[in-house]
C-alpha positions in Angstrom: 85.2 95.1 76.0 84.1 94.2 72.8 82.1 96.3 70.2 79.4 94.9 68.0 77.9 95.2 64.7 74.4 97.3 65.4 74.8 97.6 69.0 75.7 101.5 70.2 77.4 100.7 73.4 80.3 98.1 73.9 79.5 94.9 75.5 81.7 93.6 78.5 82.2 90.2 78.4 83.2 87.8 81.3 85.2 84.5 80.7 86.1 82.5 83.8 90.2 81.2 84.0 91.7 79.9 87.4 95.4 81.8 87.0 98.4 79.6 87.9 101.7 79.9 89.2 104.3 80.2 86.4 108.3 80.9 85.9 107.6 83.1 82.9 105.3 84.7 80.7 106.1 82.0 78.0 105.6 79.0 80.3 103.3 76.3 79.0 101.5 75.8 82.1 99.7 79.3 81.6 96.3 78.6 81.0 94.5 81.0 77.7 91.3 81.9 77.2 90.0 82.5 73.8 88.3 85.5 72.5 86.3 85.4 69.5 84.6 88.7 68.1 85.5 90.9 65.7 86.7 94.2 67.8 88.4 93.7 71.0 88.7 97.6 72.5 90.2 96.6 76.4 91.4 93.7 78.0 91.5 93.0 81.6 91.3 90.6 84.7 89.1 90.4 87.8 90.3 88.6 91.1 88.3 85.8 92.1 85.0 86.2 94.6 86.1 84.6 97.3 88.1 86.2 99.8 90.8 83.3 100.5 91.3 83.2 96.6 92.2 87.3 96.0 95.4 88.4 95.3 97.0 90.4 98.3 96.4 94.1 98.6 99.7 95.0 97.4 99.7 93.0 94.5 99.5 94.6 90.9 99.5 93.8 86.9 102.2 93.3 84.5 101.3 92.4 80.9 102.5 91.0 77.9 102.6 90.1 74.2 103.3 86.5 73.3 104.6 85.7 70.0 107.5 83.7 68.1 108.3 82.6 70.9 108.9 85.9 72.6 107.6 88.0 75.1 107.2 91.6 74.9 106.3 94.1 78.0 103.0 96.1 77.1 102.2 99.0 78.9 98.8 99.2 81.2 96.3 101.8 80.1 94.0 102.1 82.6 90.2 102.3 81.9 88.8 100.7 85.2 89.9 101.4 88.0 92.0 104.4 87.5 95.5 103.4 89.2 96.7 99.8 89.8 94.2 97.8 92.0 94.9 94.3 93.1 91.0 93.3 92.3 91.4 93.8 88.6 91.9 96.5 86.0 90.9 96.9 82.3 93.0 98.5 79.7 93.6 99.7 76.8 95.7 99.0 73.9 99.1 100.5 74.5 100.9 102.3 72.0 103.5 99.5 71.8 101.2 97.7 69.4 101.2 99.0 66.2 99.5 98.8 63.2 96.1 97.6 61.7 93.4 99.5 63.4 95.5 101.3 66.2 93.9 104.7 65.5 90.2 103.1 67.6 92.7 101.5 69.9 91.5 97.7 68.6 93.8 95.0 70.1 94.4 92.6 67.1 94.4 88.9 67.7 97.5 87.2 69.4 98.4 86.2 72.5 98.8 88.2 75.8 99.8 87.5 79.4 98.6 88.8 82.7 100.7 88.3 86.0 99.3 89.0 89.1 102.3 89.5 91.8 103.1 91.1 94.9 106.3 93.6 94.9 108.5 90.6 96.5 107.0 87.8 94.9 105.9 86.1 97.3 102.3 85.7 95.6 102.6 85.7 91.3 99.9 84.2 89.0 99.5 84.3 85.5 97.1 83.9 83.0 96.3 84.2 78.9 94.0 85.4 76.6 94.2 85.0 73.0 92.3 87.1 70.9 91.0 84.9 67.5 91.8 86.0 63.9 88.1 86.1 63.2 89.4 86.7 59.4 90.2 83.3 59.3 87.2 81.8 60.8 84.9 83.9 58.2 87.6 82.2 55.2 87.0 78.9 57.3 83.6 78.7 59.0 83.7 75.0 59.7 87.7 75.4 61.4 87.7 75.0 65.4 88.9 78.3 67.5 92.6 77.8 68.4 93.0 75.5 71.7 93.6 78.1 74.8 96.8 75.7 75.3 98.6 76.1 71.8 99.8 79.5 70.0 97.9 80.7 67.4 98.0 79.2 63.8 97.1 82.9 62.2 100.3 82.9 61.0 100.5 86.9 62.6 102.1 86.5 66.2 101.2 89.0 68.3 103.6 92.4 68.5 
């Protein structure tokens, strides 16, 4: 969800990724999305439409943020659905991110991790979104958002 200058009601936003099966939350074979607007209020996944695709019924979300070459376990919020649902959820921030504009629950830019995984393991997939540093795209108009392969060059891991 992302809010915008002179609009009253959030906008939800939709960016297509095919997750992938990974060892980690740091491995490099985790595709990232990028995210470019100013206020990002919840993040979230949807499993895919078709039926063959869709994570078992059992399996849930883990999350977490990716910086310095680190991985930290975030905790899920819940906006949409209420309690764990293998189709998808949307969160919000969790209070283990702290700082900068946690008081209207903002995520600020880095990089986070969604696995997908069924309580044995037997189905796990994984994917990123990065959240821009729109800060340095306003210093920088002409500079390229960061590649959804590569960490972010803000300088400002996230948490």
């Amino acid at each position: 969800l992302q809010d915008w200058a002179g609009r009253d009601s959030p906008i939800r936003s939709w960016i297509a990724i095919v997750p992938v099966e990974a060892t980690s939350p740091l491995d490099p074979a985790i595709p990232f999305v990028p995210v470019a607007t100013g206020i990002v209020t919840a993040i979230g996944y949807c499993a895919p439409l078709d039926e063959a695709a869709r994570p078992p019924a059992v399996a849930r979300a883990s999350l977490w943020a990716i910086g310095d070459g680190r991985q930290t376990a975030l905790s899920l919020i819940p906006l949409e659905p209420d309690s764990p649902d293998s189709l998808g959820g949307l969160w919000s921030r969790p209070g283990e991110i702290t700082g900068g504009e946690a008081s209207r629950g903002v995520w600020p830019p880095g990089r986070y991790v969604v696995e997908i995984a069924s309580p044995g393991g037997e189905y796990r997939r994984w994917l990123g979104i990065e959240i821009a540093d729109l800060a340095l795209l306003r210093a920088s108009p002409s500079a390229p958002l960061p590649s959804p392969s590569a960490p972010s060059s803000s300088g400002s891991p996230a948490p």
